[in-house]
PDB file of the backbone (N, CA, C, O) and the ligand in Angstrom, with CONECT records:
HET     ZN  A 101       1
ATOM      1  N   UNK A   1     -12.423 -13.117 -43.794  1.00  0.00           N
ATOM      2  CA  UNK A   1     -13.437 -14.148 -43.557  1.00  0.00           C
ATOM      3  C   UNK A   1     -13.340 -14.646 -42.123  1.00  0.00           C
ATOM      4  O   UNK A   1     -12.229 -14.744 -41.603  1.00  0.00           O
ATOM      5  N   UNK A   2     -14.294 -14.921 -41.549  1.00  0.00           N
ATOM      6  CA  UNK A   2     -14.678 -15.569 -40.231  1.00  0.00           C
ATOM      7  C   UNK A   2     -13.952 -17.010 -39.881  1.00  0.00           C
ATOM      8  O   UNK A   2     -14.426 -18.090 -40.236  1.00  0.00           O
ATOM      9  N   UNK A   3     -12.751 -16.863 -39.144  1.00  0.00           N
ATOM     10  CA  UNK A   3     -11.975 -18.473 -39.463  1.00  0.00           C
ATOM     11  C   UNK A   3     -12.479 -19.028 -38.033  1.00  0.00           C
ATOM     12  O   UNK A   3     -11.832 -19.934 -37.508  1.00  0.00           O
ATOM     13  N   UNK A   4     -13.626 -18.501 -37.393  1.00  0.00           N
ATOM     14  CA  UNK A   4     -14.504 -19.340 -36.403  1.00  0.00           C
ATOM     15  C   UNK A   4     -14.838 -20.691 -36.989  1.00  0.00           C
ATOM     16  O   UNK A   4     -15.020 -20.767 -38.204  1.00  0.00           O
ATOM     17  N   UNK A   5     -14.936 -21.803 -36.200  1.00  0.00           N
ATOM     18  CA  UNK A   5     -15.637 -23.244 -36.722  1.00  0.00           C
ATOM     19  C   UNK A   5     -16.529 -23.662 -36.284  1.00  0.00           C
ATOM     20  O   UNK A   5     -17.011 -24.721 -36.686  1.00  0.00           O
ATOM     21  N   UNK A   6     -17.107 -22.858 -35.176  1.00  0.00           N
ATOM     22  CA  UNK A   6     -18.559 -23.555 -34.305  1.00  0.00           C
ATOM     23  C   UNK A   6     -19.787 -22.665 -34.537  1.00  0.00           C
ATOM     24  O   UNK A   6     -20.792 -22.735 -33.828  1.00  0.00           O
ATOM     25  N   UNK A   7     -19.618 -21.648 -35.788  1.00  0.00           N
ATOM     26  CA  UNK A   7     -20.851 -21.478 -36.130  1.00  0.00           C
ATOM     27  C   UNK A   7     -21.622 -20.295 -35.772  1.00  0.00           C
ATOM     28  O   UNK A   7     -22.765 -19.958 -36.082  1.00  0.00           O
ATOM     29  N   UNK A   8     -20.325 -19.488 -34.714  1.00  0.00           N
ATOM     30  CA  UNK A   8     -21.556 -18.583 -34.072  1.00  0.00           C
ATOM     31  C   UNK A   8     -20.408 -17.284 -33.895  1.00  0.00           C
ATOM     32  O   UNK A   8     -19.220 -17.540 -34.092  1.00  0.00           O
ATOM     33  N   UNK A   9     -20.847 -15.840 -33.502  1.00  0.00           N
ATOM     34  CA  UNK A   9     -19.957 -15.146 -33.663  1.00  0.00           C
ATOM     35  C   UNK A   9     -19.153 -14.833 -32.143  1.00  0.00           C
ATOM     36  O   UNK A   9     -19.373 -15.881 -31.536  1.00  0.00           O
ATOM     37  N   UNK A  10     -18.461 -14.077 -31.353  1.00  0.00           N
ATOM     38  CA  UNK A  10     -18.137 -13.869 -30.254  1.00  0.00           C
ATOM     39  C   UNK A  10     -19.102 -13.531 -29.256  1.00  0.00           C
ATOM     40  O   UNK A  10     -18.630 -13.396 -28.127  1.00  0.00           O
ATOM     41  N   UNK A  11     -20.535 -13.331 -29.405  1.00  0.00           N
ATOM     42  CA  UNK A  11     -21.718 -12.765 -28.955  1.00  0.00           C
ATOM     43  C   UNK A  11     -21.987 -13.940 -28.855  1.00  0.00           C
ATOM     44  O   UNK A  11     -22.617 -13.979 -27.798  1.00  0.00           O
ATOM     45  N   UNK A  12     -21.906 -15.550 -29.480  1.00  0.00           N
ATOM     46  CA  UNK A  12     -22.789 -16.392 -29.479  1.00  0.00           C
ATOM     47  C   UNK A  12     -23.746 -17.063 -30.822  1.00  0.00           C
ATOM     48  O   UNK A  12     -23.976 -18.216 -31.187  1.00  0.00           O
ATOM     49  N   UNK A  13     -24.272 -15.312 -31.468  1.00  0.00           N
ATOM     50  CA  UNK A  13     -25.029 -15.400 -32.013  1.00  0.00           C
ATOM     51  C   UNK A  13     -24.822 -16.388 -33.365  1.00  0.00           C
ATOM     52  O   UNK A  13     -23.888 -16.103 -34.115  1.00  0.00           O
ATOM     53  N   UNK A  14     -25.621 -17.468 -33.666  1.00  0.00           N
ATOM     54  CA  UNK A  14     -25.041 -18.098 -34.635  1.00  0.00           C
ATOM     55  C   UNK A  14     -24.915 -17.133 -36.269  1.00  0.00           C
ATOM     56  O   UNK A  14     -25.468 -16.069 -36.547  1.00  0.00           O
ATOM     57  N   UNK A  15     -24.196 -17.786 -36.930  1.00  0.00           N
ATOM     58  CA  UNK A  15     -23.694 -16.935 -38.051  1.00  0.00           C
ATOM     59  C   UNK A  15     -23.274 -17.641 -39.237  1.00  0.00           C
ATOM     60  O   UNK A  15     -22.296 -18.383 -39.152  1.00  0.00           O
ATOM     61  N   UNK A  16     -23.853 -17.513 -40.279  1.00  0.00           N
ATOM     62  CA  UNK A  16     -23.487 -18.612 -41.993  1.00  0.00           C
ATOM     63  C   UNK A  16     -22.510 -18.399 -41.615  1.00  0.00           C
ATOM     64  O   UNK A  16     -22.134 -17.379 -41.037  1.00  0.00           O
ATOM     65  N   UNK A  17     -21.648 -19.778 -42.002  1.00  0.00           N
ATOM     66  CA  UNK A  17     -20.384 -20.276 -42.636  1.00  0.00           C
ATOM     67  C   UNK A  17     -19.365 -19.334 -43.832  1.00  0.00           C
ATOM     68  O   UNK A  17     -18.159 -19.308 -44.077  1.00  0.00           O
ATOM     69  N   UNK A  18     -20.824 -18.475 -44.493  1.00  0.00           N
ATOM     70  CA  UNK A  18     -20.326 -18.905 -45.886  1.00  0.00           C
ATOM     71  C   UNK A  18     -20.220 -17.025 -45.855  1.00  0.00           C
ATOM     72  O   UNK A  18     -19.184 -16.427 -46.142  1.00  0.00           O
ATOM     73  N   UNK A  19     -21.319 -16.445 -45.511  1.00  0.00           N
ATOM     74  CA  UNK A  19     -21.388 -14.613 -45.218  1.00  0.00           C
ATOM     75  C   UNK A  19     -21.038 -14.316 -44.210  1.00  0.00           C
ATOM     76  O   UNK A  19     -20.466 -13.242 -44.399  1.00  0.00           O
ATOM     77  N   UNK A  20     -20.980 -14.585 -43.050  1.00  0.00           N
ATOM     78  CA  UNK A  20     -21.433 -14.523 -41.674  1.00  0.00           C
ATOM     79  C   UNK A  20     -22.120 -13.413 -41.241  1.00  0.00           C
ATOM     80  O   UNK A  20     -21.836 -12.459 -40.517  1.00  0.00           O
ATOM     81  N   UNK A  21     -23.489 -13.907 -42.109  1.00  0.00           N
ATOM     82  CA  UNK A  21     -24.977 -13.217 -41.567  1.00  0.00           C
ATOM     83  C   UNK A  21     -25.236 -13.645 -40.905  1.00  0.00           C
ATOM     84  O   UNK A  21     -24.718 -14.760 -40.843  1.00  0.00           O
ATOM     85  N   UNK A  22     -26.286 -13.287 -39.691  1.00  0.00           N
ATOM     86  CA  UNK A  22     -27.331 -14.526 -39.174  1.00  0.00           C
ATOM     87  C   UNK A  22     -27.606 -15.780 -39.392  1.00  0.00           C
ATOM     88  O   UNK A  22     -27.418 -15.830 -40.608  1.00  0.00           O
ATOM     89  N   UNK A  23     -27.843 -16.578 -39.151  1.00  0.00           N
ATOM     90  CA  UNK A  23     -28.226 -17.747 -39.599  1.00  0.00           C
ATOM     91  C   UNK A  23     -29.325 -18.024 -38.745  1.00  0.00           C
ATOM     92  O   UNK A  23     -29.296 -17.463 -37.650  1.00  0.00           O
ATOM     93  N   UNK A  24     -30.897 -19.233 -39.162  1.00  0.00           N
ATOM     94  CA  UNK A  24     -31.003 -19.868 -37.823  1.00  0.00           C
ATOM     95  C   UNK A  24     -31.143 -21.097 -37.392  1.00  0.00           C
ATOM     96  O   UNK A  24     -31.170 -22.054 -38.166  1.00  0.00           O
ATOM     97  N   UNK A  25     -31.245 -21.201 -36.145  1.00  0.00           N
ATOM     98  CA  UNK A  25     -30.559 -22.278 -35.860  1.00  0.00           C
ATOM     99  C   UNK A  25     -31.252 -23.606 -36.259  1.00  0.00           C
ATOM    100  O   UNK A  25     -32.452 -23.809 -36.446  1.00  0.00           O
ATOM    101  N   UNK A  26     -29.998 -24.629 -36.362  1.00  0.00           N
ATOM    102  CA  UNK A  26     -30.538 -25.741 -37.326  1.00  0.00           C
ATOM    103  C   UNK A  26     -30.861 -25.632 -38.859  1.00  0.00           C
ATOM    104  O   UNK A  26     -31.585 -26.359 -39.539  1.00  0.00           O
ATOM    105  N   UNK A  27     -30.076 -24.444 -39.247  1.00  0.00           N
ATOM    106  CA  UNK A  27     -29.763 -24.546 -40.536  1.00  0.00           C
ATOM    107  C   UNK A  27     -28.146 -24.287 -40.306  1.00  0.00           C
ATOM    108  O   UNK A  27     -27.570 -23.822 -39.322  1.00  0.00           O
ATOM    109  N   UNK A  28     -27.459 -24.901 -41.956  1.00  0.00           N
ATOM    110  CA  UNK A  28     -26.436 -24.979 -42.075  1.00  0.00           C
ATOM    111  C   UNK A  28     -25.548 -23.490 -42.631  1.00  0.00           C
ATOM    112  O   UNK A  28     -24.454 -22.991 -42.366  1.00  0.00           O
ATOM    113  N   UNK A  29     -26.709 -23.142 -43.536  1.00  0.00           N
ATOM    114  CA  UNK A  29     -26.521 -21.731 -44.153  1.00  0.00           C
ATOM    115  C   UNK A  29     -27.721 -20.577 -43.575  1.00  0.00           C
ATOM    116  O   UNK A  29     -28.719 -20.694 -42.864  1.00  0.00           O
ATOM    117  N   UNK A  30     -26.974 -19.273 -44.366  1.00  0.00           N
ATOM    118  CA  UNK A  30     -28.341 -18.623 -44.131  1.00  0.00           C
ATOM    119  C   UNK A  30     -29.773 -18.345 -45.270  1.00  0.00           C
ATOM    120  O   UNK A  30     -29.726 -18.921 -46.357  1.00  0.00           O
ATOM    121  N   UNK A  31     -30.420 -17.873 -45.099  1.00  0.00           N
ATOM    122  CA  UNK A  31     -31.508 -17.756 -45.978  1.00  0.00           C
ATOM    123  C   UNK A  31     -31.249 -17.614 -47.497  1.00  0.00           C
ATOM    124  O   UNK A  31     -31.802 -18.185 -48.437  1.00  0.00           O
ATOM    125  N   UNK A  32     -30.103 -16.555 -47.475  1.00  0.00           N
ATOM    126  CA  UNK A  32     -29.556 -15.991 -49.053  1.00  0.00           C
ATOM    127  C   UNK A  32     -28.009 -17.154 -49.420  1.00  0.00           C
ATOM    128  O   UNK A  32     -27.801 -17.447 -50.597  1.00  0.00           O
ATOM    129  N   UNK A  33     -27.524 -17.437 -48.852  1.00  0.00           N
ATOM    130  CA  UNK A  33     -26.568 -18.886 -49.041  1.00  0.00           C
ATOM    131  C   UNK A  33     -27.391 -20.068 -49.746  1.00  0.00           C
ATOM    132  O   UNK A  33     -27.210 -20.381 -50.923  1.00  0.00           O
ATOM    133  N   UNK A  34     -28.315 -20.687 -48.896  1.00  0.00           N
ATOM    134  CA  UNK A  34     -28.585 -22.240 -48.655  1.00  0.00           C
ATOM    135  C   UNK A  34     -29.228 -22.624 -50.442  1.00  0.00           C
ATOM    136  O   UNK A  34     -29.004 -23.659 -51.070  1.00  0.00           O
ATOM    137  N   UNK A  35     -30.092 -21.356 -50.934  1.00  0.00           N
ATOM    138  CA  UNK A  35     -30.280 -21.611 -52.354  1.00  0.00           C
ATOM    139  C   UNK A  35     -29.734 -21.494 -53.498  1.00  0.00           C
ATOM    140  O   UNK A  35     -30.102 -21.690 -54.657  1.00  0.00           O
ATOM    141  N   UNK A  36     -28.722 -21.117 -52.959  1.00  0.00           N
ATOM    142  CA  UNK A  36     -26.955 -20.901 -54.038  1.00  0.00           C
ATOM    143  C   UNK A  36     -26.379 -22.727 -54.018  1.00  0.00           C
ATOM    144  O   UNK A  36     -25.647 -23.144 -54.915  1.00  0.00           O
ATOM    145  N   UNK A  37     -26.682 -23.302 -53.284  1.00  0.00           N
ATOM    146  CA  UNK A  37     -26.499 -24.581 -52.929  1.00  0.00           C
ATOM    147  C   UNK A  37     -27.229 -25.148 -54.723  1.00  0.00           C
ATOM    148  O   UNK A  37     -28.157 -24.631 -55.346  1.00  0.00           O
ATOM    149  N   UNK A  38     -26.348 -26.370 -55.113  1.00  0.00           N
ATOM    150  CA  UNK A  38     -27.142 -27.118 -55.657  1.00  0.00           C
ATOM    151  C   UNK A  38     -27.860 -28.174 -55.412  1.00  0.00           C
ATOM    152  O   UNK A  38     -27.600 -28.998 -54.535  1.00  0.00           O
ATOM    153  N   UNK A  39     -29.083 -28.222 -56.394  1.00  0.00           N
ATOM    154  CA  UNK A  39     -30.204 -28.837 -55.330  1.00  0.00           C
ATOM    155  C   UNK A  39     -29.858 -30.270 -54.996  1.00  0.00           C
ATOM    156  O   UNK A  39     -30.420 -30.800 -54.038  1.00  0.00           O
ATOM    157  N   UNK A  40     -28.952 -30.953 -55.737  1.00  0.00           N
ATOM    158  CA  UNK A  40     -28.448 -32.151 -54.683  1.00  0.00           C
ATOM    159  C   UNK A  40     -27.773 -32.401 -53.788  1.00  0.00           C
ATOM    160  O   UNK A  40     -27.646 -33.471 -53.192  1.00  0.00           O
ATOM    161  N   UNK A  41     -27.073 -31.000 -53.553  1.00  0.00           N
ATOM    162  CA  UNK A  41     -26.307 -31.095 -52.408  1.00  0.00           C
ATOM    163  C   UNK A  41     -27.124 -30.684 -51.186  1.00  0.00           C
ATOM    164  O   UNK A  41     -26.660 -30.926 -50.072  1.00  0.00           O
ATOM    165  N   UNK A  42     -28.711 -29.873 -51.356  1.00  0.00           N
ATOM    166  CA  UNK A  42     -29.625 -29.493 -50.655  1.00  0.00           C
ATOM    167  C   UNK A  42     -30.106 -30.356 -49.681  1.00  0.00           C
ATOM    168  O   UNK A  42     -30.126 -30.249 -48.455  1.00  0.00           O
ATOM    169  N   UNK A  43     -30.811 -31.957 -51.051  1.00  0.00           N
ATOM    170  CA  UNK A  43     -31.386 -32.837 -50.844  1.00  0.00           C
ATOM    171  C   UNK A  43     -30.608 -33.660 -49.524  1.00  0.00           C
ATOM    172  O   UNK A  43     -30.920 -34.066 -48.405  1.00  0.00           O
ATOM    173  N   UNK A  44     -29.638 -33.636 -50.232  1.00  0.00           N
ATOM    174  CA  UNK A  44     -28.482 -34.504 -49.509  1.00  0.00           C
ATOM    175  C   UNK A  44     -28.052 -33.790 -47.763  1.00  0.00           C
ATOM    176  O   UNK A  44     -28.097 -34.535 -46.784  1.00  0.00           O
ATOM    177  N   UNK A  45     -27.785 -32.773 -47.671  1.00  0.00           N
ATOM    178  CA  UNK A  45     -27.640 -31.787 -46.989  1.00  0.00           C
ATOM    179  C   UNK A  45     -28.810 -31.904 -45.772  1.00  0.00           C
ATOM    180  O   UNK A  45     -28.431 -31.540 -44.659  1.00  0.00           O
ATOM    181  N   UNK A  46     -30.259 -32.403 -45.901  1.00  0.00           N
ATOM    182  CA  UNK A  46     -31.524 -32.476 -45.446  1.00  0.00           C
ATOM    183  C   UNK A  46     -31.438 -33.396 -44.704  1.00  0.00           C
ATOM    184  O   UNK A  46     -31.578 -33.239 -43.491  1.00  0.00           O
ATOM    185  N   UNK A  47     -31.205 -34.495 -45.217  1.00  0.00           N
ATOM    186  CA  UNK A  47     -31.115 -35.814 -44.450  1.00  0.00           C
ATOM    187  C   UNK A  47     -30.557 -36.038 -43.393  1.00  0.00           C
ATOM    188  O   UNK A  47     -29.372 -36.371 -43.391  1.00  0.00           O
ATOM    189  N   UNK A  48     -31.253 -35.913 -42.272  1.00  0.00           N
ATOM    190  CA  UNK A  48     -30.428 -37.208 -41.281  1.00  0.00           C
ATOM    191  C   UNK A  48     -30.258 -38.104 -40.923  1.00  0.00           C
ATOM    192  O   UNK A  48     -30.957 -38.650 -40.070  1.00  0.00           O
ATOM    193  N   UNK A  49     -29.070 -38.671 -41.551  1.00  0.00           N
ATOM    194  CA  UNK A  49     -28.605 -40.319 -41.287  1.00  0.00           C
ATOM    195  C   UNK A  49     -27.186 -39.950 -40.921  1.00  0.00           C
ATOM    196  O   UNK A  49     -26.822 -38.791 -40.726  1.00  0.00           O
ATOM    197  N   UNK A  50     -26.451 -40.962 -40.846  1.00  0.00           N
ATOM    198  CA  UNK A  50     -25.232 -41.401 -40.425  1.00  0.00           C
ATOM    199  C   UNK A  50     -24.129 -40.391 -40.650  1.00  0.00           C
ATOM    200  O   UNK A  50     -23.188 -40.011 -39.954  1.00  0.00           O
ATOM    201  N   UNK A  51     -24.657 -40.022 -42.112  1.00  0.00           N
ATOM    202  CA  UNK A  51     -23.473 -39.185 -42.931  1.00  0.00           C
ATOM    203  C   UNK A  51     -23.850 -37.669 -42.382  1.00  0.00           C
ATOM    204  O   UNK A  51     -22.967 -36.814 -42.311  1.00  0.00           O
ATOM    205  N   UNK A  52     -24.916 -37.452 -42.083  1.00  0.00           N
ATOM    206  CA  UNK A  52     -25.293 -36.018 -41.721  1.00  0.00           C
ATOM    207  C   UNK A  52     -23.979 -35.319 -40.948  1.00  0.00           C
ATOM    208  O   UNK A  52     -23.861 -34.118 -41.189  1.00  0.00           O
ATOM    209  N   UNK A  53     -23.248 -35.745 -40.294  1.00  0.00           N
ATOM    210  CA  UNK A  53     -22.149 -34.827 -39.840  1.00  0.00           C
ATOM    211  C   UNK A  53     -20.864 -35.157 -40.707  1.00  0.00           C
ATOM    212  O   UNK A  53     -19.884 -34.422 -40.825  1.00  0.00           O
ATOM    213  N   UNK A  54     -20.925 -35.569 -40.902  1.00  0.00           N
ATOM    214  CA  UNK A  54     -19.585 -35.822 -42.535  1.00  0.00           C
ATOM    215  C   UNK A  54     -20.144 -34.878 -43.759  1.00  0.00           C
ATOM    216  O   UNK A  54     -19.375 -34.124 -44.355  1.00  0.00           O
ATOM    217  N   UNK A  55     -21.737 -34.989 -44.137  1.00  0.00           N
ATOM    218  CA  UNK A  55     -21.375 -33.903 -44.965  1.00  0.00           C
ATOM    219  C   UNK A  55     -21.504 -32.649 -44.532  1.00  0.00           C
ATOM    220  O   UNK A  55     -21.263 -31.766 -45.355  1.00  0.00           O
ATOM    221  N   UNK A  56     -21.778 -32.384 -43.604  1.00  0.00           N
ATOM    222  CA  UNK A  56     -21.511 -31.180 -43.055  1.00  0.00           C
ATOM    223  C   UNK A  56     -19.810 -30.401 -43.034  1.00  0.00           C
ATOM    224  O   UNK A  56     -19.383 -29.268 -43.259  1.00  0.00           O
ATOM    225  N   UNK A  57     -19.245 -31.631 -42.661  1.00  0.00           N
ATOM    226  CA  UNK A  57     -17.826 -31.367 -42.894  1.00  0.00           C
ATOM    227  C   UNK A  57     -17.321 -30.979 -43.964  1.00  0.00           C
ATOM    228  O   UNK A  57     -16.378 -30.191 -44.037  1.00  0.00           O
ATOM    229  N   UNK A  58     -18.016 -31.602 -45.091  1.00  0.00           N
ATOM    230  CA  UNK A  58     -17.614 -31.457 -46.278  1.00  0.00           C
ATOM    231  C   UNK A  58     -18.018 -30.202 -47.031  1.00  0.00           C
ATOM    232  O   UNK A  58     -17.498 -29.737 -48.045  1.00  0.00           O
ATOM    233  N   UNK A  59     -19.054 -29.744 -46.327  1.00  0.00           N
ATOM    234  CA  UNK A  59     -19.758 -28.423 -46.849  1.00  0.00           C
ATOM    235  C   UNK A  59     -18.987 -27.252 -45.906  1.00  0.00           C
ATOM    236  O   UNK A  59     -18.760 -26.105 -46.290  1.00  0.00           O
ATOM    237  N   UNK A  60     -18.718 -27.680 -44.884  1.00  0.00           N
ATOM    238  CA  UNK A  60     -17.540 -26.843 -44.771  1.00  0.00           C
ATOM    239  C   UNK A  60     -16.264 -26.367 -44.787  1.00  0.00           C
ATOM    240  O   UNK A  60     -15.680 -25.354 -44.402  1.00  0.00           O
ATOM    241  N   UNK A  61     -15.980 -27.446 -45.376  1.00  0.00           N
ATOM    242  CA  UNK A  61     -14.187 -27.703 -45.775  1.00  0.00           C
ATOM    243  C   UNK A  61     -14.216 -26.325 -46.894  1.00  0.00           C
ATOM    244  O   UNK A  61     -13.570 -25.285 -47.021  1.00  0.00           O
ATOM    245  N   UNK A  62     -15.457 -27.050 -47.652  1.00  0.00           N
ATOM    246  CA  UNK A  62     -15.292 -26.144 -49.313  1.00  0.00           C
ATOM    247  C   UNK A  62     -15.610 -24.878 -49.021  1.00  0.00           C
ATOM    248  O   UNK A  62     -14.874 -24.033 -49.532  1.00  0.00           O
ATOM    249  N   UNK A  63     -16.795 -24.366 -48.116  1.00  0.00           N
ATOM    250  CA  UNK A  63     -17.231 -22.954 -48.072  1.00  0.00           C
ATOM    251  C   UNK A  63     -15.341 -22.643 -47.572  1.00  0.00           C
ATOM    252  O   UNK A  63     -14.657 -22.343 -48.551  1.00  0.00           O
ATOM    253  N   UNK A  64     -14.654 -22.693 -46.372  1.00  0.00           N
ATOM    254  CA  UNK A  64     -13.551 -22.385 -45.904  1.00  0.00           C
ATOM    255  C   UNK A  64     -12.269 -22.731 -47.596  1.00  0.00           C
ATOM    256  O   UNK A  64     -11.139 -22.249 -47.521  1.00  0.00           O
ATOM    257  N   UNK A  65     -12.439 -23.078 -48.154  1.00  0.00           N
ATOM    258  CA  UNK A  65     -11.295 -23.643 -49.285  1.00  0.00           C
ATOM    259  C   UNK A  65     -12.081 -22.753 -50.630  1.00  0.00           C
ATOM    260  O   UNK A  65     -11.679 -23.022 -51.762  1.00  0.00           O
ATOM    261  N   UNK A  66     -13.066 -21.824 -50.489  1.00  0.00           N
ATOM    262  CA  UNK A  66     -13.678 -20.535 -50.860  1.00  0.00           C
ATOM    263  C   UNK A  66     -14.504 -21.540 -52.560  1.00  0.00           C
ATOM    264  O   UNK A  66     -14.635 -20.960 -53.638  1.00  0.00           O
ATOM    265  N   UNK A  67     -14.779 -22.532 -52.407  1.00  0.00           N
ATOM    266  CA  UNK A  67     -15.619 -22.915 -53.281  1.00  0.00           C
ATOM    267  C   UNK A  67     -16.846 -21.872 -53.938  1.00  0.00           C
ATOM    268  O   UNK A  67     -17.294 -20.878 -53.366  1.00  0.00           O
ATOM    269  N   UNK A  68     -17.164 -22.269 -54.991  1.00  0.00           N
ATOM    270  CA  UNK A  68     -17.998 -21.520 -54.848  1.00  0.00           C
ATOM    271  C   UNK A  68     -19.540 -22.084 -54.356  1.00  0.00           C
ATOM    272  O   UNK A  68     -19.594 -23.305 -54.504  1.00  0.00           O
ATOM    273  N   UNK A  69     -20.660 -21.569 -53.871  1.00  0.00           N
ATOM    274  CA  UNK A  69     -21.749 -22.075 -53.416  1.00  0.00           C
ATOM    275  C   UNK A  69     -22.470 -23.489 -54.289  1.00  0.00           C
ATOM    276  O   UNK A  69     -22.837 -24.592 -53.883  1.00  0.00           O
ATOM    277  N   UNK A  70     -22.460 -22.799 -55.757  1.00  0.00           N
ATOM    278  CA  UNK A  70     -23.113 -23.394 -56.498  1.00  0.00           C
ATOM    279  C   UNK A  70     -22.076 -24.500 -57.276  1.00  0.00           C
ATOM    280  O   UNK A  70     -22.341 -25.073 -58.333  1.00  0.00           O
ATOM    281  N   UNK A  71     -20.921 -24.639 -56.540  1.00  0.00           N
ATOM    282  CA  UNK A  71     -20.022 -26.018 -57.154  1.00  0.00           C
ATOM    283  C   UNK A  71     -19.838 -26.359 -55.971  1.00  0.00           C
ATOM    284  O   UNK A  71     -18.662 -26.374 -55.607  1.00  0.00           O
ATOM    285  N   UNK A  72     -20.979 -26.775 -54.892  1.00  0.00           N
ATOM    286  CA  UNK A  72     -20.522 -27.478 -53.404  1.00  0.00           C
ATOM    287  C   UNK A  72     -21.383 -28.882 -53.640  1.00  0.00           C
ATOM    288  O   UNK A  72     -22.528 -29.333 -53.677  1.00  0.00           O
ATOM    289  N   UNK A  73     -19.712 -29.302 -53.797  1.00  0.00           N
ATOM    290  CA  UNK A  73     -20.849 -31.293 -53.359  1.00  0.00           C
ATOM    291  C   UNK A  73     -20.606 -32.023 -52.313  1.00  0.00           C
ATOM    292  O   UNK A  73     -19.643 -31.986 -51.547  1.00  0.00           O
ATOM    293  N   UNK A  74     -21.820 -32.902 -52.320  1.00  0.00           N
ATOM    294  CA  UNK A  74     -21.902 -33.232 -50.708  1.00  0.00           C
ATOM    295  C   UNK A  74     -21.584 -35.290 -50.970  1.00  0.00           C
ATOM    296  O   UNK A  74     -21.229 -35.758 -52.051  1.00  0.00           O
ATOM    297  N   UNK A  75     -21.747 -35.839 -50.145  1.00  0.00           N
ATOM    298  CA  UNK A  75     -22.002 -37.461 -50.411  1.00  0.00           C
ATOM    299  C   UNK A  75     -23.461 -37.537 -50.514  1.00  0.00           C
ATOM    300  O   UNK A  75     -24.295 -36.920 -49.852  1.00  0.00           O
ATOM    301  N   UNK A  76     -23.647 -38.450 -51.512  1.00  0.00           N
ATOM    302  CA  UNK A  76     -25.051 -38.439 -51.644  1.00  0.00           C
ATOM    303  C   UNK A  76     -25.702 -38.796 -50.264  1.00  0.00           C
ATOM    304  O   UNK A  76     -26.927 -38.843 -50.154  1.00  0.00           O
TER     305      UNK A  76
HETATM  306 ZN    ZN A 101     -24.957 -16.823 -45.888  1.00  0.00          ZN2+
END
């Protein structure tokens, strides 16, 4: 697995967290990831407020701690 943390591969090119496919940019996952997500962690995931980089953290702690997609929770 990709133990990069900024998202992108040695080229730059950004890259899911979770496959390290493509991704693009300003998403968190890629196309075939982000709907493995459950949809409150989606909802939640969408928002930008305060928490937007905390749960990001948190969505990546778990993808890296090999969660699975569809048991990833976020703060509401
Ligand atoms: Zn992916």
């Amino acid at each position: 697995m990709n133990t990069r943390h900024n998202g992108a591969d040695p080229a730059g090119n950004l890259v899911c967290p979770s496959c390290n496919r493509p991704r693009e940019a300003g998403k968190y996952l890629c196309f075939a990831c982000w709907p493995l997500l459950p949809a409150r962690a989606r909802i939640s995931l969408k928002r930008r407020d305060r928490l937007a980089l905390p749960r990001l953290r948190e969505l990546l702690d778990q993808i890296h701690d090999s969660t699975p997609l569809d048991r990833i929770e976020v703060a509401p």
